[in-house]
C-alpha positions in Angstrom: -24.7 5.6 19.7 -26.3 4.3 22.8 -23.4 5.0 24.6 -23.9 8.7 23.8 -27.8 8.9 24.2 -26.9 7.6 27.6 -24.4 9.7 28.6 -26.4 13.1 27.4 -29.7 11.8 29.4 -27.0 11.4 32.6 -25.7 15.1 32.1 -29.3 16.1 31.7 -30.4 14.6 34.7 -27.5 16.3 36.4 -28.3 19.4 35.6 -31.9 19.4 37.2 -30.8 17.8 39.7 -27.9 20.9 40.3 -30.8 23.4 39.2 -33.3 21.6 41.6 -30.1 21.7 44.8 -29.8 25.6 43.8 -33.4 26.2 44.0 -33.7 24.5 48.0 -30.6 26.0 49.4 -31.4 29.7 48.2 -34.4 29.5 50.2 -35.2 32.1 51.9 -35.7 29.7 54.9 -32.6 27.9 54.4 -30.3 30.9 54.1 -31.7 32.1 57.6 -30.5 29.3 59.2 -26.9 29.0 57.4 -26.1 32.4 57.9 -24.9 32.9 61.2 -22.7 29.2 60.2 -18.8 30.7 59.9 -18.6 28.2 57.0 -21.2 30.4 55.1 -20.1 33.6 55.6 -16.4 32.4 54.5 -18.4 30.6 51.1 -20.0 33.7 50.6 -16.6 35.9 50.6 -15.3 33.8 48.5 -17.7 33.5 46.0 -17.6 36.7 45.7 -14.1 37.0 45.6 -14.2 34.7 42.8 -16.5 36.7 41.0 -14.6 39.9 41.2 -11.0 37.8 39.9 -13.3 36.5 37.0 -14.3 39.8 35.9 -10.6 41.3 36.3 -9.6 38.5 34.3 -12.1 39.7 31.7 -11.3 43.4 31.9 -7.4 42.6 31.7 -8.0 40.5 28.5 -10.1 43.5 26.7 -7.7 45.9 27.2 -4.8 44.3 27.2 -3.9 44.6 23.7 -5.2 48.3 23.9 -2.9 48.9 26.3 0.2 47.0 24.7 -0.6 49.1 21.4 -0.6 52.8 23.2 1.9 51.6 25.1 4.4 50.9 21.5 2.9 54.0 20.0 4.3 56.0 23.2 7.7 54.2 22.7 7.9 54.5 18.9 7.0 58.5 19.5 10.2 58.7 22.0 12.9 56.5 19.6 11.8 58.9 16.5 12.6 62.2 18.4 16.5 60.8 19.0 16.9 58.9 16.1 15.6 60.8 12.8 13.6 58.6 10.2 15.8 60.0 7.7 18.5 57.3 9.1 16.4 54.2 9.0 13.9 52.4 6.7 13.1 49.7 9.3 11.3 49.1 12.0 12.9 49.8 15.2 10.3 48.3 17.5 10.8 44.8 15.4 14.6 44.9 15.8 16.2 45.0 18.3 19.0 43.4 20.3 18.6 42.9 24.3 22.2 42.9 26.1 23.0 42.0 29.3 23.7 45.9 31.7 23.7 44.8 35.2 26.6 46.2 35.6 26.4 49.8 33.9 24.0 51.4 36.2 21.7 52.1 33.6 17.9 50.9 35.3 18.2 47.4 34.4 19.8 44.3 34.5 19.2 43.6 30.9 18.5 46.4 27.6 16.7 46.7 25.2 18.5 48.2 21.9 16.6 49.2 18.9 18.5 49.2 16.0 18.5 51.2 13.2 19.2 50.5 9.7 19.7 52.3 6.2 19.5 49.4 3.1 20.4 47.0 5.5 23.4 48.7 7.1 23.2 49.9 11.2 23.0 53.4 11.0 22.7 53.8 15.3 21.0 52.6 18.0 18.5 53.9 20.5 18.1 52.7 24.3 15.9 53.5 27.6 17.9 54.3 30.5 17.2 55.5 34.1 19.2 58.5 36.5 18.4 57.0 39.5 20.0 60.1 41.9 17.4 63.1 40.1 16.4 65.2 42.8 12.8 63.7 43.0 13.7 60.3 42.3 14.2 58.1 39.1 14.7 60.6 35.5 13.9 57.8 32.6 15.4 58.6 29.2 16.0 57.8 25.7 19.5 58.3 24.1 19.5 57.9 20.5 23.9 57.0 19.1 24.9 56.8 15.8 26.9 54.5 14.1 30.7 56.8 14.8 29.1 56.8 18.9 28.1 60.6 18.4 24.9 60.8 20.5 21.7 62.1 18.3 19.3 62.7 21.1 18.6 62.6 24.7 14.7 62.6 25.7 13.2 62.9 28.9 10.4 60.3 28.8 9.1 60.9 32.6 10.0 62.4 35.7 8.7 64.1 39.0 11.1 66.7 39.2 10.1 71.0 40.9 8.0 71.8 38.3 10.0 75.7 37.2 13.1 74.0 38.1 14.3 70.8 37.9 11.5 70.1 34.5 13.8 72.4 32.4 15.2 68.8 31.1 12.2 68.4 29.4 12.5 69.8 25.8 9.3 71.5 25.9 10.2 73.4 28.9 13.6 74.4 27.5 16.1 73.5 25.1 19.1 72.6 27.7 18.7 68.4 26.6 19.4 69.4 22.8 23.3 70.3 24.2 24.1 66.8 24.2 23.7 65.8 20.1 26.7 65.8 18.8 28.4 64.7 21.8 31.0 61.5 22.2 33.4 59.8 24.0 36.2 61.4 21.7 35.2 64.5 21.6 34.6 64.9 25.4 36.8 63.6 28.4 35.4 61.3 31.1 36.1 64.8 33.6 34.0 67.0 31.0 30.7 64.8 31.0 29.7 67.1 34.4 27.9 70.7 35.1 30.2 73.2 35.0 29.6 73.9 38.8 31.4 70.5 38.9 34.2 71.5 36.4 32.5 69.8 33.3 30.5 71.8 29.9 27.3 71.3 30.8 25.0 74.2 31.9 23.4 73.3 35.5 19.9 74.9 36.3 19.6 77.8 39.0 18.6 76.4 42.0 18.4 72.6 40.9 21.9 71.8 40.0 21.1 67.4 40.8 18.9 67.3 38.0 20.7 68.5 35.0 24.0 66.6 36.9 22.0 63.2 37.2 21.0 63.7 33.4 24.5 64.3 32.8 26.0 61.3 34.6 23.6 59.1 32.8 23.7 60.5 29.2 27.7 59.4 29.7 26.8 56.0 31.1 24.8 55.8 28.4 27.8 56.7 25.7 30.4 53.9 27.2 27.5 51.4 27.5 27.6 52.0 23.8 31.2 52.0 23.5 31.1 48.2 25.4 29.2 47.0 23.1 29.8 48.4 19.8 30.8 45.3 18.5 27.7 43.7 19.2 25.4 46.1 18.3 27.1 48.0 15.6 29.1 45.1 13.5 32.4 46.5 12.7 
């Protein structure tokens, strides 16, 4: 017990004695003479660089869960428009599979897959994926692929494609992305999965035929990434 009486009286007495240092060197007088000193202009920069990290810190934790939760709420939003709820009773934010895709141009070096299941069984699968020739830059999707690798859904989640043009791949500007469903590997060949301009089905746009061709390309990359992997993600 004495032990601890003297240890509070010692952290006592060090804190007036840090109050009582405080008090002298904000001194009017005192600052005068330390400010043209190079060694307290840098303290001062730094305090208040210090100051500002701190209250990032404090922002960054407040809002990060925020942030985190409009963020799912975004993605859940985009996975229900290619894979219908009518095909799952699970959560396909909470399973998911990642798989390695370095190597299939798809935006990343690793996926993630959300999976889909009906009582248990994998119904499909729905993935993000990046065209990263669009005309403006980088198109990022979603492709929704059922269980038989028949695509359900193709979703333009952002882009900065000519607005009149090129923006005619988003489904509220027209309904050109809805000529994908149904599509597959089987049903097309590899030569097909192009614009017509370049001898394949799909319609290009007038005036802004890389777009709809970029979307293209990477709706089939999308399809044999599938195929790859069907094993793994599908079961059987």
């Amino acid at each position: 017990m004495k032990s601890d009486s003297d240890h509070i009286k010692w952290l006592i007495e060090e804190t007036v004695a840090y109050k009582e240092f405080l008090k002298r060197w904000l001194e009017p007088s005192n600052l005068e003479r330390l400010r043209p000193r190079l060694a307290f202009q840098t303290g001062v920069l730094a305090g208040f660089a210090l100051i500002a990290s701190f209250l990032l810190g404090v922002t960054h934790c407040s809002t990060h869960d925020a942030i985190q939760q409009r963020l799912n709420e975004d993605l859940q939003k985009s996975l229900a428009e290619v894979v219908p709820s009518t095909l799952h009773d699970n959560d396909l934010l909470q399973d998911t599979v990642t798989v390695p895709s370095g190597e299939d141009n798809l935006g990343a070096n690793e996926t993630t897959v959300y999976i889909a299941r009906k009582a248990g069984q994998v119904s499909a699968v729905c993935f993000k994926l990046a065209a990263p020739d669009g005309y403006s830059g980088i198109i990022n999707m979603v492709i929704g692929i059922n269980r038989d690798g028949e695509i359900l859904g193709v979703r333009v989640v952002n882009h900065a494609e000519t607005p009149g043009l090129g923006d005619k791949i988003e489904i509220a500007k027209s309904n050109w992305i809805l000529d994908f469903n149904g599509q597959s590997l089987l049903g097309l060949a590899d030569a097909q999965w192009a614009v017509k301009k370049d001898g394949g089905v799909f319609d290009q746009f007038a005036g802004a035929t890389i777009t709809p061709r970029a979307v293209v390309k990477t709706a089939h990359r999308g399809l044999q990434f599938f195929n790859r992997h069907r094993n793994e993600l599908i079961g059987s």
